[in-house]
C-alpha positions as CSV (number, residue, x, y, z in Angstrom):
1,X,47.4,169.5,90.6
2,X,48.3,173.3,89.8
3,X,50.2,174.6,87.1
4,X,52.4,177.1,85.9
5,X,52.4,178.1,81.8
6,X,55.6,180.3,81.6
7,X,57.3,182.4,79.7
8,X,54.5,184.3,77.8
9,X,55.3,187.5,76.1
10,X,52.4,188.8,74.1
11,X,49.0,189.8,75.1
12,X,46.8,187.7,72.8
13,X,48.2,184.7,74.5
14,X,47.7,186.1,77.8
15,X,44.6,186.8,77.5
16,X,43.7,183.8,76.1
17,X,45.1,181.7,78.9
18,X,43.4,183.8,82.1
19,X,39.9,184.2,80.3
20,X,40.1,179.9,79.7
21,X,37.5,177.9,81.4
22,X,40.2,176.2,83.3
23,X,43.0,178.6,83.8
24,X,46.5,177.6,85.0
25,X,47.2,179.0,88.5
26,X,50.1,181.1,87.8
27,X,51.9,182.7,84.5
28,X,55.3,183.4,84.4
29,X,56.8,186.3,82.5
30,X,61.0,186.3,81.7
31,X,62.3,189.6,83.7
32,X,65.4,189.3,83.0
33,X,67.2,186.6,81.0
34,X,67.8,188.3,77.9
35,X,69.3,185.1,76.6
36,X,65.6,183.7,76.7
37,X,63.9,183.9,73.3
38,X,60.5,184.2,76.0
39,X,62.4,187.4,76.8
40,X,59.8,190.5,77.7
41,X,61.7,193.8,77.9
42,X,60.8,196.4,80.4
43,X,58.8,198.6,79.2
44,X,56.1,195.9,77.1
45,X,56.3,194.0,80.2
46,X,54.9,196.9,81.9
47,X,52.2,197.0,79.8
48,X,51.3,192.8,79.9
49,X,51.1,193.2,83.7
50,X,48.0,195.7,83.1
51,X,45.9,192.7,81.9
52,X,43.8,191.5,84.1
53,X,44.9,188.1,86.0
54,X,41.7,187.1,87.2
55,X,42.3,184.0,89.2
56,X,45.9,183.7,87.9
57,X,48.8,184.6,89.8
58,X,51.3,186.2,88.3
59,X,55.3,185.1,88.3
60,X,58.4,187.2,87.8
61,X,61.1,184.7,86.2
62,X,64.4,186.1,87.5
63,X,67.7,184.8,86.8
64,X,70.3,186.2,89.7
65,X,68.3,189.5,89.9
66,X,70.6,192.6,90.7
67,X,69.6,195.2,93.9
68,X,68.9,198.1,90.3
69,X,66.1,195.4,88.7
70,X,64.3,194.5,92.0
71,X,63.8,198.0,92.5
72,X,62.9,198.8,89.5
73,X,59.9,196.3,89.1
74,X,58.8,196.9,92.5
75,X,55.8,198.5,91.7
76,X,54.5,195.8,88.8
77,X,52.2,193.2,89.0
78,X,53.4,190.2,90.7
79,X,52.1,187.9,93.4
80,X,55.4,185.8,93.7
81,X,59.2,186.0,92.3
82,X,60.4,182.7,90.7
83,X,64.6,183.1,91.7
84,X,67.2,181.2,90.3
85,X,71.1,181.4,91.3
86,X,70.9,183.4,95.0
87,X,71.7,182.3,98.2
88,X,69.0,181.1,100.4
89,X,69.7,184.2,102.8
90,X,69.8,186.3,99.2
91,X,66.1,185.3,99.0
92,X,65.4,186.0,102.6
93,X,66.3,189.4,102.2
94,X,64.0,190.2,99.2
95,X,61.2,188.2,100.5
96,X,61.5,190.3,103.6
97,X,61.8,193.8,101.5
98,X,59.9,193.3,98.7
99,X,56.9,191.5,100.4
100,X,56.2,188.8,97.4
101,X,55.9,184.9,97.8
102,X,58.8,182.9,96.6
103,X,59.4,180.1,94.2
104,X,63.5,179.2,94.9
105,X,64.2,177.4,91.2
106,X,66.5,174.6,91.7
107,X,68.3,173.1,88.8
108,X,68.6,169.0,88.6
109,X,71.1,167.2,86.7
110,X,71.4,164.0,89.5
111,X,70.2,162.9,92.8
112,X,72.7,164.8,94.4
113,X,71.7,168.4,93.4
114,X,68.6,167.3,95.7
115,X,69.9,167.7,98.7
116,X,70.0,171.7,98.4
117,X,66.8,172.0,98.6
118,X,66.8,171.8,102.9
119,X,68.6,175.1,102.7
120,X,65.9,176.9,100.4
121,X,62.9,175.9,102.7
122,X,62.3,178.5,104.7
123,X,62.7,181.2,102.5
124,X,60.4,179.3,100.1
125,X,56.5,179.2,99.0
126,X,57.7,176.8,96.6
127,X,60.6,175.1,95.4
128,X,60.5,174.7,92.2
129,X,62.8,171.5,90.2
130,X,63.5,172.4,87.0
131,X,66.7,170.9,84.8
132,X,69.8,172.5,84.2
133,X,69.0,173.7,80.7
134,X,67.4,177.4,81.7
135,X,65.8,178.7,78.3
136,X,66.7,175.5,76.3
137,X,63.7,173.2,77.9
138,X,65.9,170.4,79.0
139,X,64.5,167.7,81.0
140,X,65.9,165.5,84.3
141,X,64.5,162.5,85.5
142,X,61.2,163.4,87.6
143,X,61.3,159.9,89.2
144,X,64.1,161.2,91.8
145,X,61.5,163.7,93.0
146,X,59.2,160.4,94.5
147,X,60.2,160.6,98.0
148,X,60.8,163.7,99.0
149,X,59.1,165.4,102.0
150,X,58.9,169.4,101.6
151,X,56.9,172.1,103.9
152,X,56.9,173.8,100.8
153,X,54.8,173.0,97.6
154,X,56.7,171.3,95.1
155,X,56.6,172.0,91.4
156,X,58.4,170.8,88.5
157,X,59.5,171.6,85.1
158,X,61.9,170.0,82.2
159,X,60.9,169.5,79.1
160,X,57.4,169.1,80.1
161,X,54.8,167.9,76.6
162,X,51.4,169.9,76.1
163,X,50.2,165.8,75.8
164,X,52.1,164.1,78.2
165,X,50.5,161.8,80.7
166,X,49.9,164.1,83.9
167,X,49.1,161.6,86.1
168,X,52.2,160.7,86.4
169,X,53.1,163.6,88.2
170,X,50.4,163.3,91.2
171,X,52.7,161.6,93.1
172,X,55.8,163.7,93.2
173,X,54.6,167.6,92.6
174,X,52.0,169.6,93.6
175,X,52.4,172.3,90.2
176,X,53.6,171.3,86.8
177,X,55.5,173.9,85.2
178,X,55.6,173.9,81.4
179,X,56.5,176.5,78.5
180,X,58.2,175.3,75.3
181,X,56.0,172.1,75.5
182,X,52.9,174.6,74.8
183,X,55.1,176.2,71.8
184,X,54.9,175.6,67.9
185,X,58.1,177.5,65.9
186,X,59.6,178.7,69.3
187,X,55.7,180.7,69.7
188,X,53.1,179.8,72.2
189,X,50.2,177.9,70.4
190,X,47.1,178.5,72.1
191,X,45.5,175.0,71.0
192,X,48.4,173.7,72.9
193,X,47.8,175.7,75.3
194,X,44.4,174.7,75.3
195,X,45.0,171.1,75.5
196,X,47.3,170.9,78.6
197,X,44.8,172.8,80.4
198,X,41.9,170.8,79.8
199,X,43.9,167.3,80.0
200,X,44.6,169.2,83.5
201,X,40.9,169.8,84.5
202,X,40.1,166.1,83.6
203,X,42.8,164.7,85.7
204,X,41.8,167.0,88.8
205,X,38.2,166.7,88.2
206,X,39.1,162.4,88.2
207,X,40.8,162.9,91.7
């Protein structure tokens, strides 16, 4: 099991999380959804990206990213852009020209909203599920994820708990994604932090 701590915005937290004995796989930074309180603006995103990742990958969060913002971030950073609200053949075209890996971000409300997913595949690394609350950490029912049968990792997000269970996610997702579980006061708390990634390493080091 992989995972995904997203929308960090300062570099003490940042830090903390790719120096950690068991860091997460990816970190996800908010481009461009100035709604977001994990909003990063341009220019101290620039200089977050200058910290070394180490064995982190690092995520671009974009929200129906314009033609202007994808060229202007071209040059930062990032191993893979996490897209919510384009067309699958929007996505093929900046996969193609930008050359970064893709998460397509799918939001679930019902069963239904599933089926989408066929379309995203091929333009996908991974699809992610998340719920239909954006910024506000909403959750969906994970359990309609069970028997579904992707090329493309799978990973998950929605109101996700620094505690919660993990094992209960083997079986549906490859990558947990989680952010305001791993807050305190609408802040990343690094002994949250700190939790979910060892409870992490225990369950992968049990399996």
């Amino acid at each position: 099991m992989e995972a995904k701590v997203c929308g960090v915005k300062d570099e003490t937290t940042l830090n903390f999380i790719v120096s950690h004995p068991n860091p997460p796989h990816f970190v996800g930074f908010i481009v461009n959804y100035k709604k977001s309180k994990r909003y990063v603006e341009f220019e101290k995103l620039k200089k977050l990206l200058l910290t070394d990742k180490k064995k982190t990958k690092y995520v671009a969060v974009l929200v129906k990213p314009s033609k202007d913002l994808l060229e202007k971030i071209k040059n930062l950073d990032f191993d893979y852009y996490q897209i919510y609200d384009l067309k699958p053949e929007e996505i093929s075209n900046i996969k193609s020209k930008h050359k970064k890996k893709i998460i397509s971000a799918l939001t679930i409300s019902c069963k239904k909203d599933l089926i989408k997913y066929n379309l995203f595949e091929k333009v996908s690394d991974i699809i992610l599920f998340d719920s239909k609350g954006y910024e506000k950490s909403l959750s969906f029912d994970h359990s309609l994820l069970k028997n579904l049968k992707l090329k493309s990792k799978i990973m998950i997000a929605g109101d996700i708990k620094y505690n919660d269970q993990l094992d209960k996610f083997i079986k549906i997702a490859d990558i947990i994604d989680i952010s305001g579980g791993l807050e305190t006061s609408g802040q990343k708390d690094i002994s949250k932090i700190d939790i979910f990634l060892k409870n992490l390493y225990e369950l992968n080091s049990e399996n």
